[in-house]
LUMTIPA-190756 format. One record per atom (N, C-alpha, C): atom name; x, y, z; residue in three letters; residue number from 1. Coordinates in nm, 2 decimals. Example, Ala and Ser with C-alpha at 12.3 -4.5 7.8 and 13.67 -1.06 7.14 Angstrom:
2
ATOM    a       xx       yy       zz     r     k
ATOM    N     1.32    -0.57     0.78   ala     1
ATOM   CA     1.23    -0.45     0.78   ala     1
ATOM    C     1.32    -0.33     0.78   ala     1
ATOM    N     1.28    -0.22     0.71   ser     2
ATOM   CA     1.37    -0.11     0.71   ser     2
ATOM    C     1.29     0.00     0.79   ser     2
***
This chain:
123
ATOM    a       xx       yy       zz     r     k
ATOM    N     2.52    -0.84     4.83   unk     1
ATOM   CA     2.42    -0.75     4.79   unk     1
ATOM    C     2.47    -0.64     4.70   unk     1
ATOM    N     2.55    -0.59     4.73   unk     2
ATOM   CA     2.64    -0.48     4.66   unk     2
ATOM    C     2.68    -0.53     4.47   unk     2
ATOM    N     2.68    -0.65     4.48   unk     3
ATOM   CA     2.76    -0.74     4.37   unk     3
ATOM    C     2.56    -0.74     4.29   unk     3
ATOM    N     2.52    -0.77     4.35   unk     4
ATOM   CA     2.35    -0.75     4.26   unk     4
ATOM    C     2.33    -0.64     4.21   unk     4
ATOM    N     2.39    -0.54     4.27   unk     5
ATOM   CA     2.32    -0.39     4.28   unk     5
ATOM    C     2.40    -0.36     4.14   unk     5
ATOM    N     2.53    -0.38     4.16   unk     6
ATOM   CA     2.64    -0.36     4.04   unk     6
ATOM    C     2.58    -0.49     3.91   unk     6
ATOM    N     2.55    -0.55     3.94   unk     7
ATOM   CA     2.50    -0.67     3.82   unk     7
ATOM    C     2.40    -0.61     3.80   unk     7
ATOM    N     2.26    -0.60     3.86   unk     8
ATOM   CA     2.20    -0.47     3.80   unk     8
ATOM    C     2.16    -0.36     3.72   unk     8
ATOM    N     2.26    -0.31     3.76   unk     9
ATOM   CA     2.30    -0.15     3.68   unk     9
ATOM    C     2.32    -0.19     3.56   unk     9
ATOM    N     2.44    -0.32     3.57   unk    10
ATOM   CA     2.52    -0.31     3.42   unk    10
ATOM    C     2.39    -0.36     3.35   unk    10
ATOM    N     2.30    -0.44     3.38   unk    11
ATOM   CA     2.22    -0.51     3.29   unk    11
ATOM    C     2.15    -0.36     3.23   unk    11
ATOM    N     2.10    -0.30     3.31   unk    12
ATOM   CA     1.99    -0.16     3.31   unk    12
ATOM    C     2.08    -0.08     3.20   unk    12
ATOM    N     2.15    -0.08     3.22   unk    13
ATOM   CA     2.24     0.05     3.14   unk    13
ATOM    C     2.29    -0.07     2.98   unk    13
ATOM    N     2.30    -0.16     2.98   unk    14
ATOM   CA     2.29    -0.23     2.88   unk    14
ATOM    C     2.21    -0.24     2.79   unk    14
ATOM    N     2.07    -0.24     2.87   unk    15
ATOM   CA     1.98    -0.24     2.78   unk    15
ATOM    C     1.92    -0.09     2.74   unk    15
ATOM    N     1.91    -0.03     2.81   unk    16
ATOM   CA     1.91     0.11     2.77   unk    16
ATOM    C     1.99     0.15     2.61   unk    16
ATOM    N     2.15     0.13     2.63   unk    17
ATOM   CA     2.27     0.13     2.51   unk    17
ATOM    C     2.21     0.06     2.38   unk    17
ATOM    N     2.12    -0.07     2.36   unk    18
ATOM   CA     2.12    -0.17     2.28   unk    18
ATOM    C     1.97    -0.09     2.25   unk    18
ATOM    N     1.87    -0.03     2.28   unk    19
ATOM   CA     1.77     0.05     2.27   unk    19
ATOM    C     1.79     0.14     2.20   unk    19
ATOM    N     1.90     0.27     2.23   unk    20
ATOM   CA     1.94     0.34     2.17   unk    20
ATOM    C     1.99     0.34     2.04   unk    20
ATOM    N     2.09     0.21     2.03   unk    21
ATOM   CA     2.14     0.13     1.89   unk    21
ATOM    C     2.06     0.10     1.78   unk    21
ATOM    N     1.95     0.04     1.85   unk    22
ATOM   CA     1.86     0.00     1.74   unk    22
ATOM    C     1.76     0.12     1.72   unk    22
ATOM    N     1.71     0.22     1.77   unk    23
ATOM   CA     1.66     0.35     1.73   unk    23
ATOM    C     1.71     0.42     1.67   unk    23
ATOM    N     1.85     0.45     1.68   unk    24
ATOM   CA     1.95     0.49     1.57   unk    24
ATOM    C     1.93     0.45     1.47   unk    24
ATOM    N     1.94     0.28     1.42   unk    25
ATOM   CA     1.94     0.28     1.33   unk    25
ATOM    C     1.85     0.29     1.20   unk    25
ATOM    N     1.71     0.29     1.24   unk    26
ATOM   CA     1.60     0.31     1.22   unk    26
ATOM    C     1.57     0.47     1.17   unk    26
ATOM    N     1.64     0.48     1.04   unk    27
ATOM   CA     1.60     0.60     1.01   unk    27
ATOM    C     1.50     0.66     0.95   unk    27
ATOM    N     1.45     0.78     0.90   unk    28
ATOM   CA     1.31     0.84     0.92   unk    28
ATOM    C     1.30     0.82     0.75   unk    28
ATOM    N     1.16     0.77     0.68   unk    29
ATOM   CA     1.09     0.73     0.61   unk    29
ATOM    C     1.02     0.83     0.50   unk    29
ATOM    N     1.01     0.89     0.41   unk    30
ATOM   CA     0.98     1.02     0.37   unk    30
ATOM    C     0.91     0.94     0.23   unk    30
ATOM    N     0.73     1.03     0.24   unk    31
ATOM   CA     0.68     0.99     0.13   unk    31
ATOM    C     0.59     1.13     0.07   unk    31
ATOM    N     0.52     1.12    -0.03   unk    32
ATOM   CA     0.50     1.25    -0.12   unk    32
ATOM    C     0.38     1.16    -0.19   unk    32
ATOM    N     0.31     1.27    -0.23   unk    33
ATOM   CA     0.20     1.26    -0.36   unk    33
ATOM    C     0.19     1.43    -0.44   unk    33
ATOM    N     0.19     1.41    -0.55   unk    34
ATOM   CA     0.22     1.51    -0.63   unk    34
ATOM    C     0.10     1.49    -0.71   unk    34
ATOM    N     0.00     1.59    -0.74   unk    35
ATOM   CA    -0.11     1.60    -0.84   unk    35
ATOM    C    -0.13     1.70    -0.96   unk    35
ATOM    N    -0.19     1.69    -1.07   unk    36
ATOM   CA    -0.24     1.82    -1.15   unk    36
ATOM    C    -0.33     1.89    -1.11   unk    36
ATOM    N    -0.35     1.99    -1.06   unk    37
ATOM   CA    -0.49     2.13    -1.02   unk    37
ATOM    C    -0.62     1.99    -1.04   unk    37
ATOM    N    -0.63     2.01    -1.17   unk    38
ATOM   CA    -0.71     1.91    -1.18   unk    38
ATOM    C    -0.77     1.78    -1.14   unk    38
ATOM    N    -0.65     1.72    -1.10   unk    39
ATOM   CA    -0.68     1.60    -1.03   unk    39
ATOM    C    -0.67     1.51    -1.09   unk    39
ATOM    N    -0.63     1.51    -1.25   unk    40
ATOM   CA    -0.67     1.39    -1.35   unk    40
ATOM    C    -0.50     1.32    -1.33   unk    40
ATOM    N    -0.42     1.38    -1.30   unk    41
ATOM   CA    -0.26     1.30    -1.28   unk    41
ATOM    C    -0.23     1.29    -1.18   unk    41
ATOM    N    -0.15     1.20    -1.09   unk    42
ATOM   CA    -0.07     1.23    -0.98   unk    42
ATOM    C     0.04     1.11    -0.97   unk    42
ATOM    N     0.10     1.13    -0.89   unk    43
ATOM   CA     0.21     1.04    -0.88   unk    43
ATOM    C     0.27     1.04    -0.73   unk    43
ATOM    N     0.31     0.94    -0.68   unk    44
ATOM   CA     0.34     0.92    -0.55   unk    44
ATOM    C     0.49     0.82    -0.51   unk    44
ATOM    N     0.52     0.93    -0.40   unk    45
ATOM   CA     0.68     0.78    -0.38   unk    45
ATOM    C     0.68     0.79    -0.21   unk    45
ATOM    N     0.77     0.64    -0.21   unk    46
ATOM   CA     0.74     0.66    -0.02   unk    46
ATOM    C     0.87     0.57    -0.02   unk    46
ATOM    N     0.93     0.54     0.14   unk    47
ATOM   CA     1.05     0.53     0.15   unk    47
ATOM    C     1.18     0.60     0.08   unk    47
ATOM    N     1.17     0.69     0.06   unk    48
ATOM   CA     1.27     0.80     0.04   unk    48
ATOM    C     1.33     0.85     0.15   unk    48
ATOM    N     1.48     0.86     0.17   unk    49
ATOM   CA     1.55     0.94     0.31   unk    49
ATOM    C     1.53     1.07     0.34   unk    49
ATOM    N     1.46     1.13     0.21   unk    50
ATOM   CA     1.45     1.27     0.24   unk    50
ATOM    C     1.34     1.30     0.24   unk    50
ATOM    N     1.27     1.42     0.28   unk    51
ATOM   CA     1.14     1.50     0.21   unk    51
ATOM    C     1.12     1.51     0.06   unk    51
ATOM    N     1.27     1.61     0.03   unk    52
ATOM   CA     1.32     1.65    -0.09   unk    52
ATOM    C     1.28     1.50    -0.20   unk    52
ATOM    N     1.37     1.43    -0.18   unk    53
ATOM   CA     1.37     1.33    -0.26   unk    53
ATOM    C     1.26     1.26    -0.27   unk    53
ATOM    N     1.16     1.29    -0.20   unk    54
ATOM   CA     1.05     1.20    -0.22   unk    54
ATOM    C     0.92     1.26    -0.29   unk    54
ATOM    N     0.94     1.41    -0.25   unk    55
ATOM   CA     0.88     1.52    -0.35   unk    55
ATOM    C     0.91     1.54    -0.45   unk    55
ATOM    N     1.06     1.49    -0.51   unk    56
ATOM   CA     1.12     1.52    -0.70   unk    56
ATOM    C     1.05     1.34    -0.74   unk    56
ATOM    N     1.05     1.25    -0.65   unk    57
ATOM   CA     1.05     1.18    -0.73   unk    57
ATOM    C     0.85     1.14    -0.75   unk    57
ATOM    N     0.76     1.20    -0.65   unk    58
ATOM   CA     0.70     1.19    -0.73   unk    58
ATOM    C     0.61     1.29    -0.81   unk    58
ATOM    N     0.69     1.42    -0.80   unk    59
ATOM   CA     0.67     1.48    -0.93   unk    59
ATOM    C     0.68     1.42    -1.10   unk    59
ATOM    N     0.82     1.37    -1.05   unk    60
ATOM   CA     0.85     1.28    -1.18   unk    60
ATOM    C     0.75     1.16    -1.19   unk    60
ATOM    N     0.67     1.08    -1.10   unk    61
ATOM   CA     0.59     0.99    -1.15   unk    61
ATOM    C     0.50     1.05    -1.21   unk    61
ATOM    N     0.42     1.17    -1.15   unk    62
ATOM   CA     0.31     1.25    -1.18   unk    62
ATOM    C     0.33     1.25    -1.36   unk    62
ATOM    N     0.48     1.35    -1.42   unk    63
ATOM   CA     0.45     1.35    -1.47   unk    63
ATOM    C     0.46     1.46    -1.59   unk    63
ATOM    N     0.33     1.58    -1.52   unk    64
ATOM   CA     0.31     1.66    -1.58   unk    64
ATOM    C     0.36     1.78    -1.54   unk    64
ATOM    N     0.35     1.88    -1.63   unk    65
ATOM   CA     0.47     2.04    -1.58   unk    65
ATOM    C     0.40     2.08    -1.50   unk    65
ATOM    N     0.22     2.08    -1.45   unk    66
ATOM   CA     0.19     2.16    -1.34   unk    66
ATOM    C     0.16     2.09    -1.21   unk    66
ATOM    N     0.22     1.97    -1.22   unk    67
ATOM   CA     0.18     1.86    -1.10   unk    67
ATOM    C     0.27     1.95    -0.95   unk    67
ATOM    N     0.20     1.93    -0.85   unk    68
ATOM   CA     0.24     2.03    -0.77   unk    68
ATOM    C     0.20     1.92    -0.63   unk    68
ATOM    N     0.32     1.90    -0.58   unk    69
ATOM   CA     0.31     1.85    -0.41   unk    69
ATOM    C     0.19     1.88    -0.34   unk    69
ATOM    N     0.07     1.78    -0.30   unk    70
ATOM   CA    -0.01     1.83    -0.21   unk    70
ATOM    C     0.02     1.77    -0.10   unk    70
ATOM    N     0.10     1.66    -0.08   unk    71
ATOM   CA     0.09     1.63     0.07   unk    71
ATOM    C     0.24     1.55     0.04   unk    71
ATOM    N     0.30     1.56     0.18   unk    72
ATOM   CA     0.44     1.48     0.23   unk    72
ATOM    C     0.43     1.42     0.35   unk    72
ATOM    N     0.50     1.32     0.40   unk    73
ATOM   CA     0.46     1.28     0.50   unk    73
ATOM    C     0.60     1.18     0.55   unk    73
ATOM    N     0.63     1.17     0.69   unk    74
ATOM   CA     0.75     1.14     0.77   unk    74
ATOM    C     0.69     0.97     0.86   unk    74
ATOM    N     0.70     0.86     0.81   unk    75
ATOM   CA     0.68     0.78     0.89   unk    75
ATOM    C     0.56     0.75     0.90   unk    75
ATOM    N     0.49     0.79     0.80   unk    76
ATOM   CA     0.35     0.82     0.79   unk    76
ATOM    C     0.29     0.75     0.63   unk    76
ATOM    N     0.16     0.80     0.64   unk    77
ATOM   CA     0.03     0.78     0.52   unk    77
ATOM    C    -0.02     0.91     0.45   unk    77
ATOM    N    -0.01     0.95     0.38   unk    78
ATOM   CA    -0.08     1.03     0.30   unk    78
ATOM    C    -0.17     0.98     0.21   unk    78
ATOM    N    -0.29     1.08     0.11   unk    79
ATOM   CA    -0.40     1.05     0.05   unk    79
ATOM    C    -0.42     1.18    -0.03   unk    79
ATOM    N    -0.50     1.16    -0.09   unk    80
ATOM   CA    -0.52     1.26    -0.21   unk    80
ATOM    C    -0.76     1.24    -0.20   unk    80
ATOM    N    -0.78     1.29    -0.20   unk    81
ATOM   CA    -0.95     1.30    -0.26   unk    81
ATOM    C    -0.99     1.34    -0.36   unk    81
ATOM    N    -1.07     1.37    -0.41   unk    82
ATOM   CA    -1.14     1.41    -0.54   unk    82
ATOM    C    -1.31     1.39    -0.55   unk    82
ATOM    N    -1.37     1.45    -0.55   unk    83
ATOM   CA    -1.54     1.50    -0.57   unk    83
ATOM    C    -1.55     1.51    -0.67   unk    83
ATOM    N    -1.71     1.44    -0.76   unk    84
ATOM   CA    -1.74     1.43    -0.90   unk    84
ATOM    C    -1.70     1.55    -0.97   unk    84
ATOM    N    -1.71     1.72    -0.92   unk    85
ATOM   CA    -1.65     1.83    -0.98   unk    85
ATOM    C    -1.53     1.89    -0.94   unk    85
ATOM    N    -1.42     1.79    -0.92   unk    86
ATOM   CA    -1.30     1.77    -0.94   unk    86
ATOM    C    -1.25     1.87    -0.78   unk    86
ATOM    N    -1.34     1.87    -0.69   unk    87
ATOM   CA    -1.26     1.95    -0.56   unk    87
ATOM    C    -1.17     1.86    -0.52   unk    87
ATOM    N    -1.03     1.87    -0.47   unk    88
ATOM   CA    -0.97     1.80    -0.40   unk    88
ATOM    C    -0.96     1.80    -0.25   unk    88
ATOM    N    -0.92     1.67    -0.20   unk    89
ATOM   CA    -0.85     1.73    -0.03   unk    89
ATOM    C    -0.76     1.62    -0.07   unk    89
ATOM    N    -0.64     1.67     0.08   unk    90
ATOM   CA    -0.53     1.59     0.09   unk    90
ATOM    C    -0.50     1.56     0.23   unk    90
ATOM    N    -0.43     1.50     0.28   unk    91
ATOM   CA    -0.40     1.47     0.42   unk    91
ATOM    C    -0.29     1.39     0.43   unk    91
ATOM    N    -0.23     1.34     0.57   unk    92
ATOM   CA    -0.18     1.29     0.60   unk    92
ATOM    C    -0.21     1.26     0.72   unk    92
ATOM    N    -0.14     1.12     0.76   unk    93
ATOM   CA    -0.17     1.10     0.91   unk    93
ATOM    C    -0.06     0.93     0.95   unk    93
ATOM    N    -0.07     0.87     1.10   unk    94
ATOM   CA    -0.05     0.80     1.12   unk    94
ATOM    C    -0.04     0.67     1.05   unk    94
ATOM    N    -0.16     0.64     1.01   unk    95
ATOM   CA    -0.21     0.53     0.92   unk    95
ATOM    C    -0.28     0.54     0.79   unk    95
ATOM    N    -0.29     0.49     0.72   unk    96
ATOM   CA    -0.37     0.45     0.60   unk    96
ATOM    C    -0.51     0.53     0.59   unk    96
ATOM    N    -0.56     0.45     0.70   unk    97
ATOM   CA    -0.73     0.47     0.72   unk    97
ATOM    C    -0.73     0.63     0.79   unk    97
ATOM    N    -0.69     0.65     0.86   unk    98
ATOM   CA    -0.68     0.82     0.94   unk    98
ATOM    C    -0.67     0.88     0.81   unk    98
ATOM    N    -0.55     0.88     0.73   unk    99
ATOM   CA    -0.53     0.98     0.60   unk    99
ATOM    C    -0.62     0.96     0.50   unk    99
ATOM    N    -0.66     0.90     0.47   unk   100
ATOM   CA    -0.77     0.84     0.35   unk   100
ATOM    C    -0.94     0.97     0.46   unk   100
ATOM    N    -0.95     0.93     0.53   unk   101
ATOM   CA    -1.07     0.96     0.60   unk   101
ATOM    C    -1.04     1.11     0.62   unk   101
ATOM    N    -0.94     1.17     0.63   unk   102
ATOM   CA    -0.91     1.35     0.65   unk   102
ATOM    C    -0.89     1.39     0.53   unk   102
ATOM    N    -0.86     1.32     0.42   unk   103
ATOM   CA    -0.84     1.37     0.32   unk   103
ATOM    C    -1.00     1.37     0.26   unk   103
ATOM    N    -1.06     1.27     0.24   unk   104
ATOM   CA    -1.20     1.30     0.22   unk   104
ATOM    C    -1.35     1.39     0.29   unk   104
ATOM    N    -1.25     1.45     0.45   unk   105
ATOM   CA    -1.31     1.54     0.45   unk   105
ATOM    C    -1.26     1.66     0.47   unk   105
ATOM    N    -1.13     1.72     0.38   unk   106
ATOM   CA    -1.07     1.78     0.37   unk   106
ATOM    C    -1.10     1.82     0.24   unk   106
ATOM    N    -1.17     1.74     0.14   unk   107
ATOM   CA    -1.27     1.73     0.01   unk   107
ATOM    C    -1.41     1.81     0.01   unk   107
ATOM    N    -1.46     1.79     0.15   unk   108
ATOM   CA    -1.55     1.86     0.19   unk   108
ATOM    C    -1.71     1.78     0.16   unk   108
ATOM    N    -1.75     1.72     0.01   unk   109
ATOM   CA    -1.85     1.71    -0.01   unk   109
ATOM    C    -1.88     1.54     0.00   unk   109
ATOM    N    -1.99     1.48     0.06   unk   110
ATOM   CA    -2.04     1.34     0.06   unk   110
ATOM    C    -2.01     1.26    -0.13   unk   110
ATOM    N    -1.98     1.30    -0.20   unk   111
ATOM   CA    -1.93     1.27    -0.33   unk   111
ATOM    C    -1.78     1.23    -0.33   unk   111
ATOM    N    -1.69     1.25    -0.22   unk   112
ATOM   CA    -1.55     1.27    -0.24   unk   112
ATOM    C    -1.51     1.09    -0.24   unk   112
ATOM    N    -1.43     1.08    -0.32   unk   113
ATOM   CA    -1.35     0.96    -0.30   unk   113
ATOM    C    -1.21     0.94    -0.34   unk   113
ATOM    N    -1.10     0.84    -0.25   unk   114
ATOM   CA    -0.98     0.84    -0.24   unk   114
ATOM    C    -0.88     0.84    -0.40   unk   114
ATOM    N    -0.86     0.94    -0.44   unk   115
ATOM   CA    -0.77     0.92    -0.58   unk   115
ATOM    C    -0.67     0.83    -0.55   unk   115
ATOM    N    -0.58     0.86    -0.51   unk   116
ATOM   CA    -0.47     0.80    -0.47   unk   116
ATOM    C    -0.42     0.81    -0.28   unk   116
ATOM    N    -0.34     0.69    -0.25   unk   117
ATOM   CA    -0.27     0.67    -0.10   unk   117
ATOM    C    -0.14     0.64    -0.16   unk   117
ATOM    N    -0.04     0.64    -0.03   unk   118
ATOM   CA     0.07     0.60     0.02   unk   118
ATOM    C     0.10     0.60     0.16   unk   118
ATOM    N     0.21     0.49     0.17   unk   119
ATOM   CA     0.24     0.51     0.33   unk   119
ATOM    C     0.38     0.44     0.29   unk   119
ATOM    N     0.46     0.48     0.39   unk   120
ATOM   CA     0.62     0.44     0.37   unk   120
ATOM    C     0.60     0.32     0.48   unk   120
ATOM    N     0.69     0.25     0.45   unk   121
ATOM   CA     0.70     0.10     0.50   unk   121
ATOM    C     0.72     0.15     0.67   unk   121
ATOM    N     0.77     0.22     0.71   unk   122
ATOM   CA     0.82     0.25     0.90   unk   122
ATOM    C     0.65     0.38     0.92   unk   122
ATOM    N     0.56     0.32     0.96   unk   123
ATOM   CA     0.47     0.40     0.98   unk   123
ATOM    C     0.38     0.35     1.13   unk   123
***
């Protein structure tokens, strides 16, 4: 009985170790959308290791000198909106569909529709 108890353990504590290993390695996903005031440019990157790096680089897709970060996002989906007189919203969330949907009412008006999405591949 004692010899179970100890075969046991080691299994428990094994798999616990091999749990931790593979969550370790699984590191955090960083994505960005960058727009003009306007709304007429934007640019977006996802799977970047950093926040940083995922906000220069989609500045740089954007583009333009006043393109300005509206949303970032960790493992996640972000979205961009836009209404026929160019109001924006932005969001982020879990999934695709959550961000797309907050962002359009984060737009405010029944007119709003999704400019641009992203979601990093670990979401």
């Amino acid at each position: 009985m004692k010899r179970l108890g100890i075969v046991t353990a080691l299994f428990v504590g094994t798999e616990i170790l091999v749990s931790h290993i593979a969550s370790a390695q699984l590191s955090d996903s960083f994505g960005a959308i960058a727009i003009t005031p306007d709304g007429q440019v934007w640019g977006y990157a996802y799977d970047y290791p950093s926040r940083e790096q995922a906000e220069q680089r989609a500045l740089e897709e954007c583009g333009e000198s006043n393109c300005q970060v509206q949303v970032w996002f960790k493992n996640a989906c972000g979205a961009v909106a836009k209404n026929e007189e160019g109001k924006l919203g932005w969001a982020w969330a879990e999934t695709r569909k959550q961000a797309e949907a907050s962002a359009v009412a984060a737009c405010g008006t029944g007119t709003c529709r999704i400019e641009t999405w992203a979601c990093t591949t670990r979401y």
